[in-house]
C-alpha positions in Angstrom: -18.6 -5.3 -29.0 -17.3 -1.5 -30.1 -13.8 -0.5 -28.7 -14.4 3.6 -28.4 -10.8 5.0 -28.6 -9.3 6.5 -25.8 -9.4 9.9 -26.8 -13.3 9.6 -27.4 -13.8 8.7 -24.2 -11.6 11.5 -23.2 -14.0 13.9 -24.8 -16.6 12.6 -23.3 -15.8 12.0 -19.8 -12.8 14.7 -18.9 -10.6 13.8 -16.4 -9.4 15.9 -14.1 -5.3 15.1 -13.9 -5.5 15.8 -9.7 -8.3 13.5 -9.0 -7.0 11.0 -10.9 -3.3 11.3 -9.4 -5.3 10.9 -6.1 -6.7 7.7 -7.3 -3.5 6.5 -8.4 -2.1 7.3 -4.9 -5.0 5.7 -3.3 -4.1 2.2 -5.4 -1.0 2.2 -4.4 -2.0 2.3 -0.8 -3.7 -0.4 -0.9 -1.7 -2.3 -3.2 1.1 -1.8 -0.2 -1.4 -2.8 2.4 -1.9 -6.2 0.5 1.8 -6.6 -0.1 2.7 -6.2 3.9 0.4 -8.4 4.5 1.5 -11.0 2.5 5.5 -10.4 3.8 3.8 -10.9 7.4 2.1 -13.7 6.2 4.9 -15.3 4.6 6.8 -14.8 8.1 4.1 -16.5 9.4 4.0 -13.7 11.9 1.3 -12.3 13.6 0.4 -8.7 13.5 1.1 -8.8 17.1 4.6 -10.0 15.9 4.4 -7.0 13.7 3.1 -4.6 16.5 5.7 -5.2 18.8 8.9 -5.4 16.1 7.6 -1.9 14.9 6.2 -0.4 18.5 2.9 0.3 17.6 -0.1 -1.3 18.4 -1.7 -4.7 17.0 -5.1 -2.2 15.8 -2.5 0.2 14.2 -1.2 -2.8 12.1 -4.2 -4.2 11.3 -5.5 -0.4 9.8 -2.3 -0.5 7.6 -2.9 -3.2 6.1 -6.5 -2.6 5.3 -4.9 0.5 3.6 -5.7 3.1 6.8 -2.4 4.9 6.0 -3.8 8.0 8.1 -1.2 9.3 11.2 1.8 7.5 11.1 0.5 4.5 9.2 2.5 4.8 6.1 6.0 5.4 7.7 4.9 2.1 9.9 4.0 0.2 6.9 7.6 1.3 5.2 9.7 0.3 8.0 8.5 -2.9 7.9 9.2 -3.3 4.1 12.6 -2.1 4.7 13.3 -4.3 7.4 11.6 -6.9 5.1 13.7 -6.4 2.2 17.1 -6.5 4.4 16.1 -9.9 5.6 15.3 -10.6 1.7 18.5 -8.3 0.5 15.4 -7.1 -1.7 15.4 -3.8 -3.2 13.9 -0.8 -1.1 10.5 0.6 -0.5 8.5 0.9 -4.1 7.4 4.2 -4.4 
């Protein structure tokens, strides 16, 4: 197998620096999704649990953590991981 350097590949297959900082932001929405799922899991709390801790709805929680972060999903998501790391004494959200 041939290892093609970096900046080969580069040359031939630009990247565009915006739509790859939009991936980026798009992995680390999901990457979020997964971890708030896992602190609700941990919990062993429901996302009705969730739902009702946060005020939103129990479809609402379930879009955030598939990574839906449209509307308010991403401040909901964050609140929880604050609230999570306080019950931890964790760091704060990761950005």
């Amino acid at each position: 197998m041939t290892t093609i350097p970096w900046e080969d590949q580069l040359v031939e297959r630009p990247v565009d620096p915006a739509t790859l900082d939009q991936i980026k932001g798009e992995m680390r929405q999901y990457a979020r999704a997964y971890r708030l799922r896992e602190m609700r899991l941990a919990r062993a709390m429901t996302q009705i649990d969730v739902a009702q801790e946060l005020g939103i709805g129990q479809n609402r929680v379930s879009q955030i953590e598939r990574g839906d972060n449209s509307d308010t999903g991403s401040s909901a998501g964050e609140v929880f991981w604050v609230r999570e790391s306080r019950w931890r004494g964790t760091a704060p959200v990761p950005r």
